[in-house]
ZAROVO-355310 format. One record per residue (C-alpha): z negated, y negated, x negated; residue in one letter; residue number from 1. Coordinates in Angstrom, 1 decimal, decimal comma. Layout:
residues N
<rec><zz>Z</zz><yy>Y</yy><xx>X</xx><type>A</type><seq>NUM</seq></rec>
...
This chain:
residues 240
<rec><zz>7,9</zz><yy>-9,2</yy><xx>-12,6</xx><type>X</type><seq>1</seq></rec>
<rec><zz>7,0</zz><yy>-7,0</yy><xx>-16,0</xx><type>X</type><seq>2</seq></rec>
<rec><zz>8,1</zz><yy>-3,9</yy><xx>-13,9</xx><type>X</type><seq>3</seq></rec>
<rec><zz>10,9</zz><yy>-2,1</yy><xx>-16,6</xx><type>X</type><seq>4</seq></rec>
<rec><zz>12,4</zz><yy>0,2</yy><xx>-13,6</xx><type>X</type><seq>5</seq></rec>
<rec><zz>11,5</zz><yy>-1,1</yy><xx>-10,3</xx><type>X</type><seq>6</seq></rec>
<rec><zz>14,6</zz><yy>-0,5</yy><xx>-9,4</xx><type>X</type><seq>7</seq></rec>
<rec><zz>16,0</zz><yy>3,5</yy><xx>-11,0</xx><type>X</type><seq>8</seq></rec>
<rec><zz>19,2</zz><yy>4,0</yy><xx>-9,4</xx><type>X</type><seq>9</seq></rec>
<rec><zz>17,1</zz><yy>7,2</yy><xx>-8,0</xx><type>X</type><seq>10</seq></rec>
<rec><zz>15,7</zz><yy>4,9</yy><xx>-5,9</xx><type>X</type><seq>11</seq></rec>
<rec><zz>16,0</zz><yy>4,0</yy><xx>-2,3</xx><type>X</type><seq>12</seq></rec>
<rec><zz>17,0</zz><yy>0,4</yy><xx>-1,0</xx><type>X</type><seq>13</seq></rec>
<rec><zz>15,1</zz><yy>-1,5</yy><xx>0,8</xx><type>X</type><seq>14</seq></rec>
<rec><zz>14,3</zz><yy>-0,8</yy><xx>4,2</xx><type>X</type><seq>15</seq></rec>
<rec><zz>12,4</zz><yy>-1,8</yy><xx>7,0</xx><type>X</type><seq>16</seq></rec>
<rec><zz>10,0</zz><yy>0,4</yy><xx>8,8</xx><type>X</type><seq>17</seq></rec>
<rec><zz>7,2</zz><yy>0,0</yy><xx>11,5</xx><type>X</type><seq>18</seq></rec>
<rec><zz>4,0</zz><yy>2,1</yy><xx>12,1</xx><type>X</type><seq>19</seq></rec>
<rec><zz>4,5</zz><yy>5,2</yy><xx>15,1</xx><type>X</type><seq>20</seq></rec>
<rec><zz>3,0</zz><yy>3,6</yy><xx>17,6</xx><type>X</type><seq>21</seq></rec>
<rec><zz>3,9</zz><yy>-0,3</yy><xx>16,9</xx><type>X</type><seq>22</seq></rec>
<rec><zz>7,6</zz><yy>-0,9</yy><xx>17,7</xx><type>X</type><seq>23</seq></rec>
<rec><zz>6,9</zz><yy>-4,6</yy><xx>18,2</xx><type>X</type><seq>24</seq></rec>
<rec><zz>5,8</zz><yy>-4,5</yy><xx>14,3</xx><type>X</type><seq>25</seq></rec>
<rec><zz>8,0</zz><yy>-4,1</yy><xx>11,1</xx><type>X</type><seq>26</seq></rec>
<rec><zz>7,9</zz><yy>-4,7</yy><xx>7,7</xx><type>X</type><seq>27</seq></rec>
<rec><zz>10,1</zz><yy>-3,7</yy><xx>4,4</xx><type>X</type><seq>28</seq></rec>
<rec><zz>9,5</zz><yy>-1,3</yy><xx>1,8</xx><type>X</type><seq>29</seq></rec>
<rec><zz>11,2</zz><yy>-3,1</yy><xx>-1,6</xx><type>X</type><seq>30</seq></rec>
<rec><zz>13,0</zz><yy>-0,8</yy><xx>-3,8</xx><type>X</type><seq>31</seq></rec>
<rec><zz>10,5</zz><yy>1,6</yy><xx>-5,6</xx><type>X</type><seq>32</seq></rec>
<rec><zz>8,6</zz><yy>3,0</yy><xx>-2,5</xx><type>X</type><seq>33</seq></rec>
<rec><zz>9,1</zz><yy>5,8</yy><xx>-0,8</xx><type>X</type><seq>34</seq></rec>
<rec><zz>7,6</zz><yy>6,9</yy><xx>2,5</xx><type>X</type><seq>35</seq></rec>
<rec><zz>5,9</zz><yy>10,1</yy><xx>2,7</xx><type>X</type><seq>36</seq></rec>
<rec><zz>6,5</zz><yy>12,6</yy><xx>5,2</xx><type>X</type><seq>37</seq></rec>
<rec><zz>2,3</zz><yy>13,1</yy><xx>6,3</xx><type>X</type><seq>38</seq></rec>
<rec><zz>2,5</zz><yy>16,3</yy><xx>8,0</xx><type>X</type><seq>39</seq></rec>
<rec><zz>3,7</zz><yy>17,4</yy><xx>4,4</xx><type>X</type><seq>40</seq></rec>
<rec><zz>1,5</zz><yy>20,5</yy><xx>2,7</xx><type>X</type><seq>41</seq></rec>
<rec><zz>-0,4</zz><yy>18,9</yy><xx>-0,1</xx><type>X</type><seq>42</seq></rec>
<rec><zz>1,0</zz><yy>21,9</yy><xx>-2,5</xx><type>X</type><seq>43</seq></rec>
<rec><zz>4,4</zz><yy>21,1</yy><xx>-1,7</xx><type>X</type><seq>44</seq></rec>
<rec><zz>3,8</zz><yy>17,6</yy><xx>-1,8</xx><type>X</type><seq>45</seq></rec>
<rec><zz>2,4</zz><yy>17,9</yy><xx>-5,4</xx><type>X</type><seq>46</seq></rec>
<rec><zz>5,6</zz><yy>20,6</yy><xx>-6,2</xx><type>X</type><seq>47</seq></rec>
<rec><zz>8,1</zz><yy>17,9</yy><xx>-5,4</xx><type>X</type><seq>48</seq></rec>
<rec><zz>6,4</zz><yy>15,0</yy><xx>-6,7</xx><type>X</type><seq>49</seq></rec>
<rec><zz>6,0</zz><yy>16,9</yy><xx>-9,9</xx><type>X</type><seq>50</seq></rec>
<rec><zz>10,0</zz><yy>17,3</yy><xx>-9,8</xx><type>X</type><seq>51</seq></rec>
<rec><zz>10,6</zz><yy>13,4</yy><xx>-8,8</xx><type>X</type><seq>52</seq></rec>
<rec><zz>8,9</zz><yy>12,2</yy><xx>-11,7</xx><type>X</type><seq>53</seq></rec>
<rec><zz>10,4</zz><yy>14,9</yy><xx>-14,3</xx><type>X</type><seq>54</seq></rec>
<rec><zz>13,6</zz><yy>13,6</yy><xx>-13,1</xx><type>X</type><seq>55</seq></rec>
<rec><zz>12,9</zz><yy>9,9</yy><xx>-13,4</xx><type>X</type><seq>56</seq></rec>
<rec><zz>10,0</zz><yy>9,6</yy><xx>-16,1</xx><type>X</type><seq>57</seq></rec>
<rec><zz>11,7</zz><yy>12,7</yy><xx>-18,6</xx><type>X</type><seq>58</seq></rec>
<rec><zz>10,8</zz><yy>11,2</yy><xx>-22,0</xx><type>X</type><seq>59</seq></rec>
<rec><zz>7,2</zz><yy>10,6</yy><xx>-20,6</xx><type>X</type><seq>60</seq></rec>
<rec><zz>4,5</zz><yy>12,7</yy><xx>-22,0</xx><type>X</type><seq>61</seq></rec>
<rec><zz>3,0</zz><yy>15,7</yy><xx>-20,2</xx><type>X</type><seq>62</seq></rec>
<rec><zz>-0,5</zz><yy>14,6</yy><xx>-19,9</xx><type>X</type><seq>63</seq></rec>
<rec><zz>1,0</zz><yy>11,0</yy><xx>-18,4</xx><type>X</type><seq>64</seq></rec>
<rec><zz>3,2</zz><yy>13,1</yy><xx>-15,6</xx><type>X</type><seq>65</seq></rec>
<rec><zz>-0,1</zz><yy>15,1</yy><xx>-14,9</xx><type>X</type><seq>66</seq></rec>
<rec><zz>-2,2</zz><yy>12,1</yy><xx>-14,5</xx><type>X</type><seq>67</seq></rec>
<rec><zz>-0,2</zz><yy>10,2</yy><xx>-12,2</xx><type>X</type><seq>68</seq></rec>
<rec><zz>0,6</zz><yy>13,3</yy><xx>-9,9</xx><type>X</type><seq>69</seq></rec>
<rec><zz>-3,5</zz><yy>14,1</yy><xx>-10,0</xx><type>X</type><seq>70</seq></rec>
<rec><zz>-4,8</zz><yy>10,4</yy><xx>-9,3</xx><type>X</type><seq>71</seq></rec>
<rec><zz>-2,0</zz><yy>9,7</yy><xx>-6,7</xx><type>X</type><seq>72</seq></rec>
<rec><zz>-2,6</zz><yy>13,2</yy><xx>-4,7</xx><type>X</type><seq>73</seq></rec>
<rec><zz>-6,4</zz><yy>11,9</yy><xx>-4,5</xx><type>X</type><seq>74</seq></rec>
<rec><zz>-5,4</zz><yy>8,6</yy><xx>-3,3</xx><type>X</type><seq>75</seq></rec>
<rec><zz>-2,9</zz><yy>9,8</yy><xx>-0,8</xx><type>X</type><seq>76</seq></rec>
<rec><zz>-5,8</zz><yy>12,1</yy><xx>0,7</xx><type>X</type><seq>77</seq></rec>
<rec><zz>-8,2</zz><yy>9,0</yy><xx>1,2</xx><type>X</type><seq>78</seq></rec>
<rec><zz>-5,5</zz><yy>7,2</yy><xx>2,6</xx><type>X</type><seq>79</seq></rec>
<rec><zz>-4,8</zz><yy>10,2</yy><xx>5,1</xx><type>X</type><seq>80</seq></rec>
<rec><zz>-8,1</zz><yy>11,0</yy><xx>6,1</xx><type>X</type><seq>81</seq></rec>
<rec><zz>-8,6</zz><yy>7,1</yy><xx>7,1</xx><type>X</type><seq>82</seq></rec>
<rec><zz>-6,5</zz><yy>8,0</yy><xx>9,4</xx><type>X</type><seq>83</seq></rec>
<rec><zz>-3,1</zz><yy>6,3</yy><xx>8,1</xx><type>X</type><seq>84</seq></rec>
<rec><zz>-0,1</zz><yy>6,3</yy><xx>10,7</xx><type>X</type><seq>85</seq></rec>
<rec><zz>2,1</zz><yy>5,0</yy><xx>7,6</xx><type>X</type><seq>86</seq></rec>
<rec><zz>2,1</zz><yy>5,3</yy><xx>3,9</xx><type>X</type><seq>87</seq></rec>
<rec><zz>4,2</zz><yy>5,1</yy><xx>1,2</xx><type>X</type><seq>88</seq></rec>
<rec><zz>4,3</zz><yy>5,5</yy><xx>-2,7</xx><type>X</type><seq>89</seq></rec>
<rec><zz>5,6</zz><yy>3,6</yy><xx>-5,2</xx><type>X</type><seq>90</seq></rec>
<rec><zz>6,5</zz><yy>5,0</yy><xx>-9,3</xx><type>X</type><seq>91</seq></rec>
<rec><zz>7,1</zz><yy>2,4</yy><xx>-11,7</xx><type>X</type><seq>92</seq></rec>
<rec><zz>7,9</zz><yy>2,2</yy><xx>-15,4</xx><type>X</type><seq>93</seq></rec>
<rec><zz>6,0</zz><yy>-0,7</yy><xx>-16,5</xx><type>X</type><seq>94</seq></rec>
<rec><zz>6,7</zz><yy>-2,5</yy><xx>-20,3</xx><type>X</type><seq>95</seq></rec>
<rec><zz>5,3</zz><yy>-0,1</yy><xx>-22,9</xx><type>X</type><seq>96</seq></rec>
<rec><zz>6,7</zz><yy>3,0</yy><xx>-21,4</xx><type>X</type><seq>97</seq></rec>
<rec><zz>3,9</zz><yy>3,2</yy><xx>-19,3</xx><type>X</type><seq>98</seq></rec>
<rec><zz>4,2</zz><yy>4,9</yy><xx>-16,0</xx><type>X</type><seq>99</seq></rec>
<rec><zz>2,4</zz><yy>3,4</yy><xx>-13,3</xx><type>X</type><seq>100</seq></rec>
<rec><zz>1,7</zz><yy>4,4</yy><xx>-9,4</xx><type>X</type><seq>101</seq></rec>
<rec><zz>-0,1</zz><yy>2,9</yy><xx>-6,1</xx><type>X</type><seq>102</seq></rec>
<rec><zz>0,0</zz><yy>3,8</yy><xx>-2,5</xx><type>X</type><seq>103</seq></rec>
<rec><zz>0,2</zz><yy>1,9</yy><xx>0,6</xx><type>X</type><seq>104</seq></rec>
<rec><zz>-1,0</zz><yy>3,0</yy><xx>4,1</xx><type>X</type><seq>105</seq></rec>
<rec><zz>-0,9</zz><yy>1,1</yy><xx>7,0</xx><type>X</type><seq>106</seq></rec>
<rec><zz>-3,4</zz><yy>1,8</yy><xx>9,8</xx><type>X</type><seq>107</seq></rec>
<rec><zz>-2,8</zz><yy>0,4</yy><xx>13,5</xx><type>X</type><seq>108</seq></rec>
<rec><zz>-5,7</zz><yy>-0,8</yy><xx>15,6</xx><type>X</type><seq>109</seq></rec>
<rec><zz>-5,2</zz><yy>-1,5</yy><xx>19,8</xx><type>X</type><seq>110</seq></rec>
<rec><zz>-8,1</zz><yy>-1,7</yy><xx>21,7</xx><type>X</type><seq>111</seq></rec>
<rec><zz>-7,2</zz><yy>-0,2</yy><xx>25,3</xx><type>X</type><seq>112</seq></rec>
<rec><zz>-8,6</zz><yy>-2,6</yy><xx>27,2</xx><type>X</type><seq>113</seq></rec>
<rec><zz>-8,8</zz><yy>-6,6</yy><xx>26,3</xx><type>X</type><seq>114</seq></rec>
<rec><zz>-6,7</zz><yy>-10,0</yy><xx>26,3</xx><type>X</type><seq>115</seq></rec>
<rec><zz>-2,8</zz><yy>-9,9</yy><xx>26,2</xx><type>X</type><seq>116</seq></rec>
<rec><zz>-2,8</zz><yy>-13,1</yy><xx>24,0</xx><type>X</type><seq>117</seq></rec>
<rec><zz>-5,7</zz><yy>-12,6</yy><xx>21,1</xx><type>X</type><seq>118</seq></rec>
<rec><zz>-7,3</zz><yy>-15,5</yy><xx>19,4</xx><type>X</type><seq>119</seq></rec>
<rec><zz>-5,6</zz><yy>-14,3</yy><xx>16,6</xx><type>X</type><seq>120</seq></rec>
<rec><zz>-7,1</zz><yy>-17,1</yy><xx>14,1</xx><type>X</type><seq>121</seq></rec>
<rec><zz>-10,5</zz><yy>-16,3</yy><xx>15,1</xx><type>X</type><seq>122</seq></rec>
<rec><zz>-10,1</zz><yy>-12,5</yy><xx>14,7</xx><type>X</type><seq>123</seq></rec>
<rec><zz>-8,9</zz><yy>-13,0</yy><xx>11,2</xx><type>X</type><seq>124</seq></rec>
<rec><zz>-11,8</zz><yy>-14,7</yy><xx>10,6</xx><type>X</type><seq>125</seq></rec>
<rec><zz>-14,3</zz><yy>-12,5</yy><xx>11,8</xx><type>X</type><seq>126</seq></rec>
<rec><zz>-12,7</zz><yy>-10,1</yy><xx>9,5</xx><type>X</type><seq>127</seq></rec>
<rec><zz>-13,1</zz><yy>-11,7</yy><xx>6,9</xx><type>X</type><seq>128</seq></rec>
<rec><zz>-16,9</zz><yy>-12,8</yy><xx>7,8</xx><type>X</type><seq>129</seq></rec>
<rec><zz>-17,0</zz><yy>-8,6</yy><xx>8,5</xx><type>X</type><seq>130</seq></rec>
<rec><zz>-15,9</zz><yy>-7,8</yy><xx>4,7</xx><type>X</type><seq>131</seq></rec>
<rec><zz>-18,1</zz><yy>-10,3</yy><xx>2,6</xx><type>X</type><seq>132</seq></rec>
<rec><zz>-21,4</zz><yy>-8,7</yy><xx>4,6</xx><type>X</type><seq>133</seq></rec>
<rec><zz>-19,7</zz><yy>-5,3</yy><xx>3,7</xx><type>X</type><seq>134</seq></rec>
<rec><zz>-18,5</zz><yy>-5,9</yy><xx>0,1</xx><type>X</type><seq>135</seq></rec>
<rec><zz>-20,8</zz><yy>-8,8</yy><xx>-1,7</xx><type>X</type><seq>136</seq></rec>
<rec><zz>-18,7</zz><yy>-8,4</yy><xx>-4,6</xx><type>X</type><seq>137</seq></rec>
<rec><zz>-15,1</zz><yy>-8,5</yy><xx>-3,5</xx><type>X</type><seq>138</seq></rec>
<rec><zz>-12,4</zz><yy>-11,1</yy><xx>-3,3</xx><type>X</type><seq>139</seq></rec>
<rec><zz>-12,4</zz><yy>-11,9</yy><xx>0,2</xx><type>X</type><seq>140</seq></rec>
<rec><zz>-10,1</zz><yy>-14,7</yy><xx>1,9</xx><type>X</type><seq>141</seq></rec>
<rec><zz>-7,3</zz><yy>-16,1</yy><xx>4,7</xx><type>X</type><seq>142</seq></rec>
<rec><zz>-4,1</zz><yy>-16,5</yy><xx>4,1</xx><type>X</type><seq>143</seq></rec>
<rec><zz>-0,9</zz><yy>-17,4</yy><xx>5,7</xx><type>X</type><seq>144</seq></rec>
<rec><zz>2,0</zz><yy>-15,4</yy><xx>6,1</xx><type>X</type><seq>145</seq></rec>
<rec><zz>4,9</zz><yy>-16,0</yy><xx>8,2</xx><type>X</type><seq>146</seq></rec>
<rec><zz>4,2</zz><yy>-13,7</yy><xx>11,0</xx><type>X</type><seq>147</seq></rec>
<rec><zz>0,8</zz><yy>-15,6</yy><xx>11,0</xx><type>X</type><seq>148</seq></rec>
<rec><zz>-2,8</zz><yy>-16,0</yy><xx>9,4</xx><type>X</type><seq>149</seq></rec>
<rec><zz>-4,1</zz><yy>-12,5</yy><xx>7,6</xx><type>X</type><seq>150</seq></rec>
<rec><zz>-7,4</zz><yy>-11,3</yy><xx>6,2</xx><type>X</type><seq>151</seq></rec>
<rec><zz>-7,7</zz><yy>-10,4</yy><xx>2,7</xx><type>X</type><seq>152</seq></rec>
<rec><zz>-10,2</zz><yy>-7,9</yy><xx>0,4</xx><type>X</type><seq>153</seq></rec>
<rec><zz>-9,8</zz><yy>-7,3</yy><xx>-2,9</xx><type>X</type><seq>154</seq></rec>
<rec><zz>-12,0</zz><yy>-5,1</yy><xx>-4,4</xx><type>X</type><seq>155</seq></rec>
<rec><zz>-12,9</zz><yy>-2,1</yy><xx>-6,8</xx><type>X</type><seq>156</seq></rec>
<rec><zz>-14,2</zz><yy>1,5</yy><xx>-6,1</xx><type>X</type><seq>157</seq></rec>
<rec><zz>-15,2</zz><yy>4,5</yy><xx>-7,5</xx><type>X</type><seq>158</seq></rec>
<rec><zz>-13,3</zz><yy>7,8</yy><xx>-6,3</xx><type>X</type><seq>159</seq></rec>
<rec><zz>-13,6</zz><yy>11,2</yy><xx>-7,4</xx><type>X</type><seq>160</seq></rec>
<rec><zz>-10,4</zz><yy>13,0</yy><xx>-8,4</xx><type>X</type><seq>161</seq></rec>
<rec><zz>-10,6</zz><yy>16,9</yy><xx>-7,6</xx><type>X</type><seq>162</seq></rec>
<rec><zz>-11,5</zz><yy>18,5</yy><xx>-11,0</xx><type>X</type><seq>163</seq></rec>
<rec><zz>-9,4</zz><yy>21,5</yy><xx>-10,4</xx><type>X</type><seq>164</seq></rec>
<rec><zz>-6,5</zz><yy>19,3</yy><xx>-10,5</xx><type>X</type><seq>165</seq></rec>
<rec><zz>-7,6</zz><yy>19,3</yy><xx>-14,2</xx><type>X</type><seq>166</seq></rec>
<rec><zz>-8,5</zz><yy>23,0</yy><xx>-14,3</xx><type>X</type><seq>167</seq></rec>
<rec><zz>-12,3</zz><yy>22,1</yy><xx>-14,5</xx><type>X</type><seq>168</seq></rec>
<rec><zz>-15,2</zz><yy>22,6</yy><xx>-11,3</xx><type>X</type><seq>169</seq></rec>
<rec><zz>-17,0</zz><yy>19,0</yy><xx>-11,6</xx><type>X</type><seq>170</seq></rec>
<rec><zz>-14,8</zz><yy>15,7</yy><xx>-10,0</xx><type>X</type><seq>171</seq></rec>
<rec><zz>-13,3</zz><yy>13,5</yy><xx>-12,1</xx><type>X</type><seq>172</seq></rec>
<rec><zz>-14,7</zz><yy>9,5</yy><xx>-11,7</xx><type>X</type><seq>173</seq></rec>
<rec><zz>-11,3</zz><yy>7,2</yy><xx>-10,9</xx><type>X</type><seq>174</seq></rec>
<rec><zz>-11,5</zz><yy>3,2</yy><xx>-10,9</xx><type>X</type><seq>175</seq></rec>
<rec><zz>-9,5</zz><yy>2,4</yy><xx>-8,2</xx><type>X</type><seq>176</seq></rec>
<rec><zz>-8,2</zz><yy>-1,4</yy><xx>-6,8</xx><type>X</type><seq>177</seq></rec>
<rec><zz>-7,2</zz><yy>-2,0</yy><xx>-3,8</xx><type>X</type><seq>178</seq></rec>
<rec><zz>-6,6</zz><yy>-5,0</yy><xx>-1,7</xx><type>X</type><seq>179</seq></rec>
<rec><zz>-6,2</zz><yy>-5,2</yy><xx>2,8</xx><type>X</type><seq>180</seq></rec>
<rec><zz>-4,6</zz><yy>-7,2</yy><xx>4,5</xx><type>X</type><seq>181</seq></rec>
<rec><zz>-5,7</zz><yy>-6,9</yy><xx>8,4</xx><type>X</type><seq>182</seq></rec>
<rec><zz>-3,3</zz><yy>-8,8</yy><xx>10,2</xx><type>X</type><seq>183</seq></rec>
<rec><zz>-4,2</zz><yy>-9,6</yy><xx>13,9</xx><type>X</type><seq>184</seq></rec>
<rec><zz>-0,6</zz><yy>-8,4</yy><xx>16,3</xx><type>X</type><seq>185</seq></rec>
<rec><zz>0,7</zz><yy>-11,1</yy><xx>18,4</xx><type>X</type><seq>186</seq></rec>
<rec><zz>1,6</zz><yy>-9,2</yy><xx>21,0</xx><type>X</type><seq>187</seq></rec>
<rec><zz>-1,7</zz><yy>-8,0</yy><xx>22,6</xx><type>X</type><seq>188</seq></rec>
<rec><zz>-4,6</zz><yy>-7,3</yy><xx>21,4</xx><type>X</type><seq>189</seq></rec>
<rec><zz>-5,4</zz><yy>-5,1</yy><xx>18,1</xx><type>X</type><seq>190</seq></rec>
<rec><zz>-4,3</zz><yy>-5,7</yy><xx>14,4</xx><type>X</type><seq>191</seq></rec>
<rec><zz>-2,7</zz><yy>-3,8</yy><xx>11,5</xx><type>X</type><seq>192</seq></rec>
<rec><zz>-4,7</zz><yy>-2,5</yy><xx>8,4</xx><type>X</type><seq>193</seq></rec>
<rec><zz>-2,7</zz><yy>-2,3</yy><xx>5,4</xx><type>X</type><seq>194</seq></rec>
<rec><zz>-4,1</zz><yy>-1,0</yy><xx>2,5</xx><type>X</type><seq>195</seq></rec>
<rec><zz>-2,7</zz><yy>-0,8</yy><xx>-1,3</xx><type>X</type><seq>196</seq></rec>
<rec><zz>-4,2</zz><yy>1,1</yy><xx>-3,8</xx><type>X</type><seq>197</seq></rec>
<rec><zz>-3,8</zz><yy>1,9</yy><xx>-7,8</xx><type>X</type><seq>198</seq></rec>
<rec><zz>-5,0</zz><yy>2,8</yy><xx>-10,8</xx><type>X</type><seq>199</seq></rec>
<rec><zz>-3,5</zz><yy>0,8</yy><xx>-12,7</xx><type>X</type><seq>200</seq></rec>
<rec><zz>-5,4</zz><yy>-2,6</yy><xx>-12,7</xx><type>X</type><seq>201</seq></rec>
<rec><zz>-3,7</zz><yy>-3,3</yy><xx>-16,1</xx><type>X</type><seq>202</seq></rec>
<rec><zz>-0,6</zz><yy>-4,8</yy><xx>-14,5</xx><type>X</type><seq>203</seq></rec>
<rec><zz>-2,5</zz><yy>-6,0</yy><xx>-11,2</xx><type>X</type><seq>204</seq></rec>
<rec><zz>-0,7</zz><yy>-9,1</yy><xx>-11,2</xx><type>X</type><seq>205</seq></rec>
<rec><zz>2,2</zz><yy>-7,6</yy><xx>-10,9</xx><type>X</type><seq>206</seq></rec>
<rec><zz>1,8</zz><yy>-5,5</yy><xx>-8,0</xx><type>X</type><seq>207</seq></rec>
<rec><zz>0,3</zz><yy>-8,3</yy><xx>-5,8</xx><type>X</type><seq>208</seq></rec>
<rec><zz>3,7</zz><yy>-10,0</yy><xx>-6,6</xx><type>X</type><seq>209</seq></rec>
<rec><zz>5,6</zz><yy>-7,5</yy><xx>-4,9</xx><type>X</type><seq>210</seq></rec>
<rec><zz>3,2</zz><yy>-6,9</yy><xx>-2,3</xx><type>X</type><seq>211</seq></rec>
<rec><zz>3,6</zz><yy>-10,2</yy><xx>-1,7</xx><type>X</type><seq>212</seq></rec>
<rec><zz>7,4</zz><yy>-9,9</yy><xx>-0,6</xx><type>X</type><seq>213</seq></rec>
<rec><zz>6,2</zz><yy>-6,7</yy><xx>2,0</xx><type>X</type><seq>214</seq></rec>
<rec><zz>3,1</zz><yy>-9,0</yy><xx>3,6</xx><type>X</type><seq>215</seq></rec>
<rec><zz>6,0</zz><yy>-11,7</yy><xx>4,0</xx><type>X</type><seq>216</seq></rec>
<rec><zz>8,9</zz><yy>-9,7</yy><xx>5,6</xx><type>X</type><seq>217</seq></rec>
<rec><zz>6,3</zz><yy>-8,8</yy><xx>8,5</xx><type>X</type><seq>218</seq></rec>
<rec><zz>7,9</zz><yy>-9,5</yy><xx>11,6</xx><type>X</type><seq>219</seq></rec>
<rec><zz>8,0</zz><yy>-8,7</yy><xx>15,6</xx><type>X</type><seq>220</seq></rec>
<rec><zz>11,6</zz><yy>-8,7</yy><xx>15,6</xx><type>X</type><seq>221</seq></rec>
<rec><zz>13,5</zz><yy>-5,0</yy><xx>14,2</xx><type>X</type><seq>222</seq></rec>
<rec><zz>15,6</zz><yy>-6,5</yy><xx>11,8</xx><type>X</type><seq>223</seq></rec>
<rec><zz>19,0</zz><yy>-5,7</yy><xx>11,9</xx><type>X</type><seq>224</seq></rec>
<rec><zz>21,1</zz><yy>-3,6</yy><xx>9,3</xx><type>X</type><seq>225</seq></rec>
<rec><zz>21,2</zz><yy>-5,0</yy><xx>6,3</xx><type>X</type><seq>226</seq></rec>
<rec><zz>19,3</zz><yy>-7,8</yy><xx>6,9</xx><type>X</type><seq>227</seq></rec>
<rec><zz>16,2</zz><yy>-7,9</yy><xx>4,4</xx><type>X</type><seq>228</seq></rec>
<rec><zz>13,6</zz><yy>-10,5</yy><xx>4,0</xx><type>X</type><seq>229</seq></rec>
<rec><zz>14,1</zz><yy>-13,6</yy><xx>2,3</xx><type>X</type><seq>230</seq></rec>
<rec><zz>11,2</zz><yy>-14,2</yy><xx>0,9</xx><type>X</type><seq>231</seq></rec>
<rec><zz>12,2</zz><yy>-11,4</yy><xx>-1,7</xx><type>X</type><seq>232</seq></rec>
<rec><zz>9,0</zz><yy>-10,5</yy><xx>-4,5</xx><type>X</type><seq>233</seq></rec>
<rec><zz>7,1</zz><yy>-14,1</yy><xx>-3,9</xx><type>X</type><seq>234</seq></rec>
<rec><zz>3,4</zz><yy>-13,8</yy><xx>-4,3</xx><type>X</type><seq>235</seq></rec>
<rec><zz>1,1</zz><yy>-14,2</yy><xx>-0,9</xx><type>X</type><seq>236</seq></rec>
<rec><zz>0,4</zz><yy>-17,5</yy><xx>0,0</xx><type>X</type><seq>237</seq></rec>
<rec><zz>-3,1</zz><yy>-19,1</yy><xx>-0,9</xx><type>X</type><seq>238</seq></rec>
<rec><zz>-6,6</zz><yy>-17,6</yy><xx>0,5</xx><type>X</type><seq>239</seq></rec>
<rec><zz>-9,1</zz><yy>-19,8</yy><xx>1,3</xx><type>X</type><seq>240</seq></rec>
């Protein structure tokens, strides 16, 4: 992976974690994310996220430390007005000094009322069928993981970051990736959203790798302390 600082020794260790309402579902952060508190106020959010990245990012330049708190404030909102019951952030120093950020959310769909045992194949599919309709030009597949088969979007979009996060009254435009997974549960009906966004489509390739290692340590089972996945930073298994 061309990630410089993945892991800062400010960072936290891997851990596992599960949506608030799914305790039959976990996965694990890798080193580099943090999970953010959503019942936060946005101003102190941005305060202490302004101190996190003076502490690990201090030779970076002003106008970088600006940007990254700006664009990841406005993706943290989207992601929180979706109605996200998780999300976390990851800050990475990629080669070149540059400073790079994404978000993950993970959204938690049960139906109140349907079969305990889901055609879970034919739910993925339909999903997928559901996203090429939606998004013509998107990167839409399957693909295997070992808690079982998951449909995958890719695509790009066009957000508006606040303008007076820039001191100015008009939006600014933001090109934004972002690829979901919607994994179908096992037990009962319903399926998990997660979402990853980012800015930063330079070093794409790199962030699917290590999304990669959080789509494989999905599991049913809590795992147990210091257990951690073993499928480490490998990429996600091939989409059809």
């Amino acid at each position: 992976m061309a990630v410089a600082d993945a892991q800062n020794a400010s960072t936290p260790p891997t851990a596992a974690v599960s949506p608030a309402d799914t305790a039959d579902f976990w996965f694990e952060l890798p080193p580099g994310f943090v999970q953010i508190d959503l019942r936060e106020d946005a101003k102190s959010r941005l305060l202490r996220m302004t101190d996190v990245i003076d502490t690990l990012f201090a030779d970076a330049a002003p106008q970088q430390k600006f940007n990254l708190v700006a664009s990841s404030e406005c993706i943290l909102q989207t992601m929180i007005a979706s109605g996200a019951e998780h999300i976390s952030s990851c800050l990475l120093r990629m080669r070149g000094n540059k400073l790079s950020q994404g978000a993950l959310c993970v959204l938690v769909e049960r139906p109140d009322t349907g079969p305990q045992s889901q055609d879970r194949q034919g739910s993925a599919k339909r999903t997928a069928a559901l996203w090429r309709r939606l998004y013509p030009d998107a990167e839409v597949g399957l693909v295997m993981l070992p808690y079982g088969i998951s449909a995958l979007c890719i695509r790009d979009q066009d957000l508006e970051v606040p303008g007076i996060f820039f001191g100015l009254d008009e939006p600014i435009p933001a090109l934004v990736r972002e690829v979901q997974f919607n994994v179908p549960l096992k037990n009962g009906p319903g399926s998990v959203l997660f979402v990853f966004m980012t800015q930063d489509i330079e070093h794409w390739d790199e962030y699917l790798e290590m999304l990669g290692g959080i789509m494989k340590s999905i599991s049913a089972d809590e795992p147990h302390e210091g257990e951690t996945s073993e499928s480490g930073s490998q990429g996600v298994g091939g989409s059809e």
